[in-house]
Each structure stands twice: as structure tokens, then as C-alpha cells.
C-alpha positions as CSV (number, residue, x, y, z in Angstrom):
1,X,0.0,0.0,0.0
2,X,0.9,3.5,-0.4
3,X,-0.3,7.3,0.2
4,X,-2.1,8.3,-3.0
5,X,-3.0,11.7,-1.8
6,X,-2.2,14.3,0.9
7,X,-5.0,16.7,1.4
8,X,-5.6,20.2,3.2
9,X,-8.5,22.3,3.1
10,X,-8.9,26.3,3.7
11,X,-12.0,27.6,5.4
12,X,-14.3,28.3,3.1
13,X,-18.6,29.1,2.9
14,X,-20.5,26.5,0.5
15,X,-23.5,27.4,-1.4
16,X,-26.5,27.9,0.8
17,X,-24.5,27.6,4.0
18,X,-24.1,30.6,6.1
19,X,-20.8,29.3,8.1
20,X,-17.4,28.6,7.5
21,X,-15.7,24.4,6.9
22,X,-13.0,22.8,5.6
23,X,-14.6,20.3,4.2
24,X,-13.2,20.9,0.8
25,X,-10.1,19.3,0.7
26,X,-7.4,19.4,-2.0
27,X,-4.7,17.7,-3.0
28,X,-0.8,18.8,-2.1
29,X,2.5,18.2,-3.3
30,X,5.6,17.8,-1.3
31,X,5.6,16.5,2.4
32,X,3.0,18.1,5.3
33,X,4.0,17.7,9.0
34,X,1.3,15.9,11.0
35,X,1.3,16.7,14.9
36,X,-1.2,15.3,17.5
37,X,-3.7,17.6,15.9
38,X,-3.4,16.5,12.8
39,X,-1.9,17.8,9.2
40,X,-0.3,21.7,9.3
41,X,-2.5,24.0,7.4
42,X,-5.6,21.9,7.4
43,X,-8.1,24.3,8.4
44,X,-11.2,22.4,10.4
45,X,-13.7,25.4,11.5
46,X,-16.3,23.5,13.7
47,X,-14.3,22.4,16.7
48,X,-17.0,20.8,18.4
49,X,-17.5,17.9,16.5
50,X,-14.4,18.2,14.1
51,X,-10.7,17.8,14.6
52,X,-9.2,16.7,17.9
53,X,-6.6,14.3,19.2
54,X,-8.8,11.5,18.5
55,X,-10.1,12.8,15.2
56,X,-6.5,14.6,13.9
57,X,-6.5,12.8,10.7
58,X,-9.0,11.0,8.4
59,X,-8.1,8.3,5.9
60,X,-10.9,7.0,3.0
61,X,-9.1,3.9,1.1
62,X,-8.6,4.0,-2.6
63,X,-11.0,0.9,-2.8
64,X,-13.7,2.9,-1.7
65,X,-13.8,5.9,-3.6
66,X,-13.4,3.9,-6.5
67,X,-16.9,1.9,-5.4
68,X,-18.4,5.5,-4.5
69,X,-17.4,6.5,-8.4
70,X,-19.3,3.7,-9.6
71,X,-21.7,4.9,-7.7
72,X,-21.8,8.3,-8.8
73,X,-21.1,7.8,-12.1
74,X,-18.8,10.3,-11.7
75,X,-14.5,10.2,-10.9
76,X,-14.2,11.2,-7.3
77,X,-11.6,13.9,-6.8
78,X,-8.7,13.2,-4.1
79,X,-10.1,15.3,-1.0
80,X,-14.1,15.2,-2.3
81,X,-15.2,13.5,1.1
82,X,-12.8,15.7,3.0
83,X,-10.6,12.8,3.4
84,X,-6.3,13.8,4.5
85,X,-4.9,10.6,2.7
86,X,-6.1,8.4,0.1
87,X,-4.4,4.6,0.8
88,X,-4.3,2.9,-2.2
89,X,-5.5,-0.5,-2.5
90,X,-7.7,0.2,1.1
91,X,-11.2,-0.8,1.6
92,X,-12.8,0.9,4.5
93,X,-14.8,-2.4,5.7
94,X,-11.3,-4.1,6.2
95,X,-10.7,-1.3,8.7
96,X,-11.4,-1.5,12.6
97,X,-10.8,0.6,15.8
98,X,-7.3,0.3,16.8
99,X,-5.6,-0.5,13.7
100,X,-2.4,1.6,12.9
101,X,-1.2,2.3,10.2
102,X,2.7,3.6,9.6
103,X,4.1,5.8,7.2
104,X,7.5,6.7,7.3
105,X,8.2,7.8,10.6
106,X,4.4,8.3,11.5
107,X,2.4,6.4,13.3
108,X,-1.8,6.8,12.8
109,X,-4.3,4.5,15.2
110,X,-8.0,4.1,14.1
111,X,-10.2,5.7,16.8
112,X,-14.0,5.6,15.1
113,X,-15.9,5.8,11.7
114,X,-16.6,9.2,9.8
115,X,-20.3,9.7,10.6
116,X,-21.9,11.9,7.6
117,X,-23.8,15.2,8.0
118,X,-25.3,18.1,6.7
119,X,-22.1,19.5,5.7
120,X,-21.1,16.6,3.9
121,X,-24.4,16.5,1.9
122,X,-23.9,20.4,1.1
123,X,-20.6,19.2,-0.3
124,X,-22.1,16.8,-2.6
125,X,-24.9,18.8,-3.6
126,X,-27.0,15.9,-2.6
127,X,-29.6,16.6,0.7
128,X,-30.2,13.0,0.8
129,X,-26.4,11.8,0.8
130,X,-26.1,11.6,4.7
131,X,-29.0,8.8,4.5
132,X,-27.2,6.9,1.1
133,X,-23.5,7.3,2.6
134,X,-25.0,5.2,5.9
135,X,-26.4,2.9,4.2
136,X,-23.3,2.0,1.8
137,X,-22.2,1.1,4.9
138,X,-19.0,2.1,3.7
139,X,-17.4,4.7,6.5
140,X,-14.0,6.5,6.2
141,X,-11.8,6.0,9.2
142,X,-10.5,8.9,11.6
143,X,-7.0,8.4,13.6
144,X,-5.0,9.7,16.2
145,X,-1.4,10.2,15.8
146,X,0.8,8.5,18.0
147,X,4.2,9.4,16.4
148,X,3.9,12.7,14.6
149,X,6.5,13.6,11.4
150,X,6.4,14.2,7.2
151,X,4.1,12.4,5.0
152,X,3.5,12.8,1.1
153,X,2.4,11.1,-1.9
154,X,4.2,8.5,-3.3
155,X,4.9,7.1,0.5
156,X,4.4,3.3,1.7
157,X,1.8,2.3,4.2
158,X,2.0,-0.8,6.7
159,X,-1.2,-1.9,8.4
160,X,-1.0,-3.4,11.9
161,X,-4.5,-4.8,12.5
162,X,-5.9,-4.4,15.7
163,X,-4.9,-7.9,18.1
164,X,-8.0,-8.0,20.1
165,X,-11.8,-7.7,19.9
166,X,-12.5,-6.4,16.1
167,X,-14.8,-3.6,15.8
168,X,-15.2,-2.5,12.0
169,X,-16.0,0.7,10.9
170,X,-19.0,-0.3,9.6
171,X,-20.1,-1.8,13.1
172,X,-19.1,1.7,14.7
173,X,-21.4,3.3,12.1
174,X,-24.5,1.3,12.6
175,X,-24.2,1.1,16.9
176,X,-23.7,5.3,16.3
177,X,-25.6,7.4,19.1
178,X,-26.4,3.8,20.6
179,X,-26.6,3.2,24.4
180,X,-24.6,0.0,24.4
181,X,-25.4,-2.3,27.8
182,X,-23.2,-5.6,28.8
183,X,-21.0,-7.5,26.6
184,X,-21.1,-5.0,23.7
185,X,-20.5,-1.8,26.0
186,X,-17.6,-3.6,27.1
187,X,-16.2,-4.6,23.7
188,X,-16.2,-1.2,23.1
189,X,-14.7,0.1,26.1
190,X,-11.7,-2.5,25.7
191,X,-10.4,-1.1,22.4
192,X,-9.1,2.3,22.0
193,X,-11.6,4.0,20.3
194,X,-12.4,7.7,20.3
195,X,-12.3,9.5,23.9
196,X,-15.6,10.9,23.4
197,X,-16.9,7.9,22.4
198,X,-16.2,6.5,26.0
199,X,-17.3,8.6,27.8
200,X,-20.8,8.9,26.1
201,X,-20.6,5.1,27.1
202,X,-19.9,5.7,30.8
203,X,-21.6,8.3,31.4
């Protein structure tokens, strides 16, 4: 595997919205440092549910995006979900909380799956695209970064799957805004998925 595509955004306003995302995401040449936050220069404008240490970088595999072409019946555009890095030869199903992922020097761990929303569908230009992305069933994956560093195109990727309990990205997508009891609660709790997400299960 390798990185296909490093992608920043800039805040800008989309058509019909009235505040400010970096949703659209484009692609870069040359290497971008990547610190607990996530990429240098990426600009993420809703703080609240965007960004974070647990949310610093999102990945959409190659595999994917080329499904979601067919889909479309369009070419999807390196950065069009507001992905940072394209993996090539990646299908987001394979994916599961905990799995890292190396590149170079850096070191990414899968913390929960990209749950679609409004802005998302104002990106595509399709009000209904929030309902047809959860139902493809098909989520891109958002990391923390353990060990921070350079990355650009062209790089190699190693995947270290997750050793224990499994939870895919798709799993994480359907139990979404779920109050989990007993033995699933505490699948979830033993695999490091995102910190908000455990709390809103402990709480």
C-alpha cells in the first residue's frame, strides 16, 4: 500500500450555508508535517465535532472511492469526502478501531468511523447523501497520531491490525448514538476508540 494523496482544506462558505468548513479538501505536493492535531495547514472550523486528538487525521481507502465512483457515475476527486490521505489498494470495511497504520516515521491508530452530516451532503450537492452514505455502509476511518512527522504522496503504508476484539468501521457506524449495555458496551470500552466515544458510554 501506499499514500495516493495528501489533502488540506482552507475555510471556506458552501453554497446555501451561512458558516465557515474545511470540508473541501485538495490535494498537495511535497511533504506536510502531521502533529497530534493532525496535518499543518488543514483548516477544520467547527471544533465541536471536528478535529481533535482523537479525530486529527481522516483516511478514505482507494478501494472505496473507486466503489463510490461507480456509484456516482462520476471520478471522485482526491479530497471530495474531506478525506487527508487516500491509501491505495484500502477498503474501509477491512478497517477496525485500533488498527495503525505507519508511514514513514508516523504512526496513525484508528479511533472511530466518519459519521456523515449536513455539511457533507452540502458538499455533494445531494440533501439525501447523509442517509445513502450510511447505508453504503462504507465509512472513512478517523485516527489519532501516535508518532507525529512528514508524509506525502508516493509514501508506503504498513497496516498493523488491531490484536484484540475487532470492531469495523461499519459496526461503529451502525451502533452510532447507541446506548450500548453488557457484553457490547464492554467490547467497546476495551479497544481504544475515540475519547468521546467513551465517555458517552460511561456516562
Amino acid at each position: 500500500m501506499k499514500i495516493l494523496a495528501v489533502c488540506l482544506g482552507s475555510a471556506e462558505t458552501l453554497p446555501g450555508k451561512k458558516y465557515k468548513t474545511g470540508i473541501n479538501k485538495l490535494p498537495v505536493s511535497g511533504p506536510v508535517m502531521v502533529d497530534s492535531e493532525g496535518f499543518v495547514g488543514d483548516r477544520i472550523c467547527n471544533r465541536k465535532h471536528h478535529g481533535g486528538v482523537d479525530q486529527a487525521v481522516y483516511l478514505e481507502g482507494s478501494l472505496t472511492l473507486d466503489w463510490w465512483s461507480e456509484q456516482l457515475g462520476r471520478r471522485l476527486t482526491p479530497g471530495e469526502f474531506g478525506e487527508n490521505l487516500v491509501v491505495e489498494g484500502l477498503d474501509n470495511r477491512d478497517v477496525a478501531a485500533g488498527d495503525r497504520f505507519l508511514i514513514g516515521d508516523v504512526l496513525l491508530e484508528v479511533t472511530s468511523a466518519r459519521i456523515p452530516c449536513a455539511t457533507f451532503a452540502a458538499k455533494m450537492q445531494d440533501p439525501r447523501f447523509v442517509r445513502r452514505y450510511t447505508e453504503a455502509a462504507r465509512p472513512g476511518a478517523y485516527a489519532r497520531v501516535l508518532t507525529g512527522g512528514l508524509i506525502e504522496r508516493g509514501m508506503a503504508v504498513a497496516v498493523s491490525p488491531y490484536a484484540g476484539d475487532r470492531i469495523m468501521l461499519p459496526e461503529m457506524m451502525e451502533t452510532f448514538g447507541r446506548r450500548l449495555e453488557g457484553e457490547e458496551r464492554d467490547r467497546y470500552l476495551a479497544v481504544p476508540v475515540h475519547y468521546r466515544l467513551k465517555a458517552f458510554l460511561t456516562a
